[in-house]
C-alpha positions as a Markdown table, in Angstrom:
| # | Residue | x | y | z |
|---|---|---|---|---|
| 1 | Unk | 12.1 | -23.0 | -2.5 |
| 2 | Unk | 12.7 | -26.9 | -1.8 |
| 3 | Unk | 12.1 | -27.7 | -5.1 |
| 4 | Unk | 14.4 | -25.0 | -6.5 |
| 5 | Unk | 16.9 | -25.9 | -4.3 |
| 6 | Unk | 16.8 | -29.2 | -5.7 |
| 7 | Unk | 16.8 | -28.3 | -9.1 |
| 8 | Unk | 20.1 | -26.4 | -8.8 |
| 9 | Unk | 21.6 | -29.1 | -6.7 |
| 10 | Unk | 22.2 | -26.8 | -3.3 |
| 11 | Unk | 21.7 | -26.6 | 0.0 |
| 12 | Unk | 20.4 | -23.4 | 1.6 |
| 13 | Unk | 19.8 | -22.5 | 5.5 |
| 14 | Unk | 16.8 | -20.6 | 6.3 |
| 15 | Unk | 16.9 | -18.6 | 9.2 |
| 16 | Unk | 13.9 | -17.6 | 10.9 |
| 17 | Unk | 12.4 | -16.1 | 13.8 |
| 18 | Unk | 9.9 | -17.6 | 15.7 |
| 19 | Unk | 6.7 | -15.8 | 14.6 |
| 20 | Unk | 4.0 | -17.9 | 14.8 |
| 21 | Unk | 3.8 | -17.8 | 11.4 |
| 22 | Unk | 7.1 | -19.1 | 10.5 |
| 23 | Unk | 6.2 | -22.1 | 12.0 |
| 24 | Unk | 7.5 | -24.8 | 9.7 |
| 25 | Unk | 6.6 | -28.4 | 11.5 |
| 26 | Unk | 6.3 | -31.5 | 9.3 |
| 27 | Unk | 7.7 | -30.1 | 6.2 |
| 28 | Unk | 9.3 | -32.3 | 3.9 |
| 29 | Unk | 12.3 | -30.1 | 3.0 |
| 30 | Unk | 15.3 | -32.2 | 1.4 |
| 31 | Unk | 17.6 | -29.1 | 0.1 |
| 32 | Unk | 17.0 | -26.6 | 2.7 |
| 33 | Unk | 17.1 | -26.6 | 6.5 |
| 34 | Unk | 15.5 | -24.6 | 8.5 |
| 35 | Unk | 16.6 | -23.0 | 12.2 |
| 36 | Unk | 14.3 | -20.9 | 14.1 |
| 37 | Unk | 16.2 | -18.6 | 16.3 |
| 38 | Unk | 15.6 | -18.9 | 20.2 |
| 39 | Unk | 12.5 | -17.0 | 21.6 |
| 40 | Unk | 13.4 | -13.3 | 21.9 |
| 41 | Unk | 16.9 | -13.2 | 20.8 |
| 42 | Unk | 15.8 | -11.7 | 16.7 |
| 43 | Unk | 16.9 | -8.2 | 17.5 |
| 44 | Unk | 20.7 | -9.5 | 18.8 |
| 45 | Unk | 21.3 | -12.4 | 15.8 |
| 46 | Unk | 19.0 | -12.0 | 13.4 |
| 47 | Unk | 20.7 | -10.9 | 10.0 |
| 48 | Unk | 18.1 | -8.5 | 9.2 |
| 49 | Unk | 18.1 | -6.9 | 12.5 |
| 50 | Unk | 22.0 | -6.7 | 12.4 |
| 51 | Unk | 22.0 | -3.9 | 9.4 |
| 52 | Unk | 20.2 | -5.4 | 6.4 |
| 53 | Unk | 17.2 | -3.2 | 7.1 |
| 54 | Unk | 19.3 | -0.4 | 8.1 |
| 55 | Unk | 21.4 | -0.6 | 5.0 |
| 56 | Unk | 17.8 | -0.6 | 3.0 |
| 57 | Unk | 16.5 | 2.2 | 4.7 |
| 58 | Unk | 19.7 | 4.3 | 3.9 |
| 59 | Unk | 19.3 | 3.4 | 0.0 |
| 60 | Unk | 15.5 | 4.3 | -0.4 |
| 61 | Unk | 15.8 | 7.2 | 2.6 |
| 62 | Unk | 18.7 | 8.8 | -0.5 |
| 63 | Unk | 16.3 | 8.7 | -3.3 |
| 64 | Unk | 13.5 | 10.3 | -1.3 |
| 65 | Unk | 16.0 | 13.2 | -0.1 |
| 66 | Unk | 17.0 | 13.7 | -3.6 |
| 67 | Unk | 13.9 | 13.5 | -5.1 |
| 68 | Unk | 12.7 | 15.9 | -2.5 |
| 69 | Unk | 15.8 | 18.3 | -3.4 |
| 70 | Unk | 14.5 | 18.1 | -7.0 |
| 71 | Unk | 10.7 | 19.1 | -6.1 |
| 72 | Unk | 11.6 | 21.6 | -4.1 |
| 73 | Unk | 14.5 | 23.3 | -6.7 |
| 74 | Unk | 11.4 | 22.6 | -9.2 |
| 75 | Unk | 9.2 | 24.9 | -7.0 |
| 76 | Unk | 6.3 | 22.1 | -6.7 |
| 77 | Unk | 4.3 | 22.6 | -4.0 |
| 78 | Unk | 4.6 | 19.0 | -1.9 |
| 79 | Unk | 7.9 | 17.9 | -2.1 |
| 80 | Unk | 7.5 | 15.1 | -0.5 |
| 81 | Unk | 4.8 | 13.5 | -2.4 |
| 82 | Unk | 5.4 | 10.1 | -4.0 |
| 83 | Unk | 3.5 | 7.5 | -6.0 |
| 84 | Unk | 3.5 | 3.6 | -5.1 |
| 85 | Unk | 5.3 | 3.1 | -8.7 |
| 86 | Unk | 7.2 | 5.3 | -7.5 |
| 87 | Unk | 8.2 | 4.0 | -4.2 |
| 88 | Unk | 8.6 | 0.5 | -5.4 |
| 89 | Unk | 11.2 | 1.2 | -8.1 |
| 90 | Unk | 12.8 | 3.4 | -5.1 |
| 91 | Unk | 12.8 | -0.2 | -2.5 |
| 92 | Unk | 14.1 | -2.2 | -6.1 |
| 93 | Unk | 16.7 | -0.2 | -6.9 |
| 94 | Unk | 17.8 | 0.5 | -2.9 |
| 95 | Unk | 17.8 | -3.8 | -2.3 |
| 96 | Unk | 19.9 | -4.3 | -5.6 |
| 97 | Unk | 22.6 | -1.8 | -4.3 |
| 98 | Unk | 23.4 | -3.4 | -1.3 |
| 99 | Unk | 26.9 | -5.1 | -1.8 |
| 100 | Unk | 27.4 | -9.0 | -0.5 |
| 101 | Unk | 29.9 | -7.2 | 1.4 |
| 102 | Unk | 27.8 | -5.3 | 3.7 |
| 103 | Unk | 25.4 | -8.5 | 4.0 |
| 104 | Unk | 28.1 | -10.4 | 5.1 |
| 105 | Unk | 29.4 | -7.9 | 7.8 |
| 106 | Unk | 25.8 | -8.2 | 9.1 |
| 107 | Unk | 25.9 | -11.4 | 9.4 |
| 108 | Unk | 29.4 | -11.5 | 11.0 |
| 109 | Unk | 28.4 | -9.1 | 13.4 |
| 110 | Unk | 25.4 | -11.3 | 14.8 |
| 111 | Unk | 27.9 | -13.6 | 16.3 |
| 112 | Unk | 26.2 | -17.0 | 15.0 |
| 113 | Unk | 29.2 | -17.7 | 12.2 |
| 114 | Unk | 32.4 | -16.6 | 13.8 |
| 115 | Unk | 33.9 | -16.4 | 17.1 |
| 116 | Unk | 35.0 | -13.0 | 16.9 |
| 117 | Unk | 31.8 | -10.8 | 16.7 |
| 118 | Unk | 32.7 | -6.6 | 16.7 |
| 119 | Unk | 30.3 | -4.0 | 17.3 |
| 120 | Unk | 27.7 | -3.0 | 14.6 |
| 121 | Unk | 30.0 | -0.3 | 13.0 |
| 122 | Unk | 28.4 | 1.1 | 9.9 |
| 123 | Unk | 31.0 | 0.2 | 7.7 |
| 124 | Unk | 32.8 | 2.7 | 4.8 |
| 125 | Unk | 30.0 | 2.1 | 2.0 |
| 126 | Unk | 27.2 | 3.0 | 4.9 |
| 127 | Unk | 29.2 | 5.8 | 5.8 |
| 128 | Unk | 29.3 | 7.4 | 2.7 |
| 129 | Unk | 25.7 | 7.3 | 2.1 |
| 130 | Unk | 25.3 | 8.5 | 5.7 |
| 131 | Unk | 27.1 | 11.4 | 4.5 |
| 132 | Unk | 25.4 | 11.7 | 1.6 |
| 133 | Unk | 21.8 | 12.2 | 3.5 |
| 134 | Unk | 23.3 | 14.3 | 6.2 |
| 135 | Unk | 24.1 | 16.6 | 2.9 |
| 136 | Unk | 20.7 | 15.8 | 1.2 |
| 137 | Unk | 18.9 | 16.5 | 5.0 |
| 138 | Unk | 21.0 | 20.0 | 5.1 |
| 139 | Unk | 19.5 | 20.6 | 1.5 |
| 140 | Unk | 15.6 | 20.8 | 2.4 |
| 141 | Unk | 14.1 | 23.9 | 3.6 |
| 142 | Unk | 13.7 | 22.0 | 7.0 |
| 143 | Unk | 13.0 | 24.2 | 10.2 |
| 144 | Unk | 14.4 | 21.3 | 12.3 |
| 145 | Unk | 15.8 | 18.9 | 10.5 |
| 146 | Unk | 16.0 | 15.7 | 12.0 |
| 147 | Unk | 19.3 | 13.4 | 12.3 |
| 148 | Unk | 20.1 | 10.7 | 9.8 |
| 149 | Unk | 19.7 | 8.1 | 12.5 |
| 150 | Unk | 16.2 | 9.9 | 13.4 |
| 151 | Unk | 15.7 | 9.5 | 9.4 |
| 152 | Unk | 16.6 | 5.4 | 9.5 |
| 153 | Unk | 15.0 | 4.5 | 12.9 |
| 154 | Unk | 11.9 | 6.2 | 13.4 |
| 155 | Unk | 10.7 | 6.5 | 16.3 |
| 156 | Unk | 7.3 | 4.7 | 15.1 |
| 157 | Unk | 9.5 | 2.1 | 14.2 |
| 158 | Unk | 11.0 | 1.6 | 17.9 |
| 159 | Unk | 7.9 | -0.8 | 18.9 |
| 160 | Unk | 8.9 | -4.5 | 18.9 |
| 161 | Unk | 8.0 | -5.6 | 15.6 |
| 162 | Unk | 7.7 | -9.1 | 16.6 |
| 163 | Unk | 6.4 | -9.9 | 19.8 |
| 164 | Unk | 5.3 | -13.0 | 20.4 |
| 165 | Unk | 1.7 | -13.3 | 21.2 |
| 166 | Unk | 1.1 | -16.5 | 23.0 |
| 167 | Unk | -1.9 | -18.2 | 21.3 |
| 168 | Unk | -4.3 | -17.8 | 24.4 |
| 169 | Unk | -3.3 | -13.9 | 23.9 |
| 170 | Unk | -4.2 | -13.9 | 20.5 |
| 171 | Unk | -7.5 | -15.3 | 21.0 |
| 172 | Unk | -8.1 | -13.3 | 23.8 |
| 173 | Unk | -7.1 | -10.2 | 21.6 |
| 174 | Unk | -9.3 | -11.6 | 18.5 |
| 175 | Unk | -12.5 | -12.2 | 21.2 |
| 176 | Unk | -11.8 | -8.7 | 22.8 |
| 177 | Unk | -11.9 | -7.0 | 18.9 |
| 178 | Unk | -15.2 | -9.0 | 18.0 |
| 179 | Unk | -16.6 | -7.5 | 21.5 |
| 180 | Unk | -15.4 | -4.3 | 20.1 |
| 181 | Unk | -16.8 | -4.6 | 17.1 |
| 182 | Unk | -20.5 | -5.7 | 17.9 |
| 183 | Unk | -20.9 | -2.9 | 20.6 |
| 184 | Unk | -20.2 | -0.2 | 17.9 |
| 185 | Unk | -22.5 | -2.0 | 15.4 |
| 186 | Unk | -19.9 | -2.7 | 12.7 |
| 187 | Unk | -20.8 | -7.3 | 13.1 |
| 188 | Unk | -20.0 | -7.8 | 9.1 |
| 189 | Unk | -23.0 | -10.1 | 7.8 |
| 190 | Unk | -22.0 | -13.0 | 7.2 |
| 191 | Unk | -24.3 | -13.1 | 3.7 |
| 192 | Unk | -23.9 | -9.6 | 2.1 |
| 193 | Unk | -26.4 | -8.8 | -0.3 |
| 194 | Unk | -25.0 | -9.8 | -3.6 |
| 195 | Unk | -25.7 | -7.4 | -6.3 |
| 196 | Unk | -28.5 | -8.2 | -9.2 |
| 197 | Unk | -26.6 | -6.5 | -12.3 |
């Protein structure tokens, strides 16, 4: 990304958290600077965490309503049944409709670029496609449907998704699965037969 940077004669801020894998010591980075956010502030000021993902899950969450609304007017059996290709042209074309406008609002409303910060209000766009999946949601032969917000946050989805695991706790955890895994008889060998064909 350096190099590109470079190339087009910019400069670029990378914002991270600080998951140990984004650790980025000892780089030699010329066109882009990189700022790790403070330990266990990514779900107040981190971009991402301030609507991108939301936004995303809207997008995609309307083409699997409405593709679900077709199945189902189609009489198929499993209306919810989706291929990868499928999916992934779904997550394209959800990422290229979100405007610069709504990923500027999110990163206005982490606070880290302007002094006046509002609340995370879904703005006008986000609205609309709210509406739009309340409609789609009211559409499905759902017993009890759920609520659009139930629909974007699962509650699967609740769980920090980036603690930070000190590395004596990792090691710990990677020693306790090894334990696991010889007691139940599943220690991979570390030369596999190789196959004679």
């Amino acid at each position: 990304m350096d190099q590109q940077m470079q190339d087009a004669n910019r400069k670029v801020l990378l914002l991270l958290d600080n998951a140990p894998s984004h650790v980025v010591r000892d780089l030699p980075l010329t066109n882009v600077q990189v700022f790790l956010f403070p330990a266990n502030t990514t779900s107040k000021i981190q971009p991402m965490d301030a609507g991108i993902i939301a936004a995303f899950k809207r997008r995609y969450r309307r083409f699997q309503l409405q593709d679900a609304i077709d199945r189902d007017e189609q009489q198929k059996a499993d209306i919810y049944k989706v291929d990868q290709l499928i999916a992934m042209k779904w997550a394209k074309a959800a990422w290229n409709d979100i405007s610069s406008k709504t990923i500027a609002n999110c990163f206005k409303h982490t606070g880290l670029f302007e002094r006046e910060t509002q609340k995370n209000e879904v703005g006008s766009e986000e609205q609309d496609i709210e509406n739009e999946l309340k409609h789609a949601i009211n559409q499905l032969p759902i017993s009890r449907p759920m609520s659009v917000h139930e629909l974007i946050n699962p509650e699967e989805e609740q769980q920090v998704a980036h603690e930070e695991i000190s590395d004596e706790d990792l090691i710990k955890l990677s020693s306790s699965q090894d334990q696991e895994e010889e007691e139940d008889g599943e220690v991979m060998d570390e030369n596999p037969p190789m196959s004679t064909k």
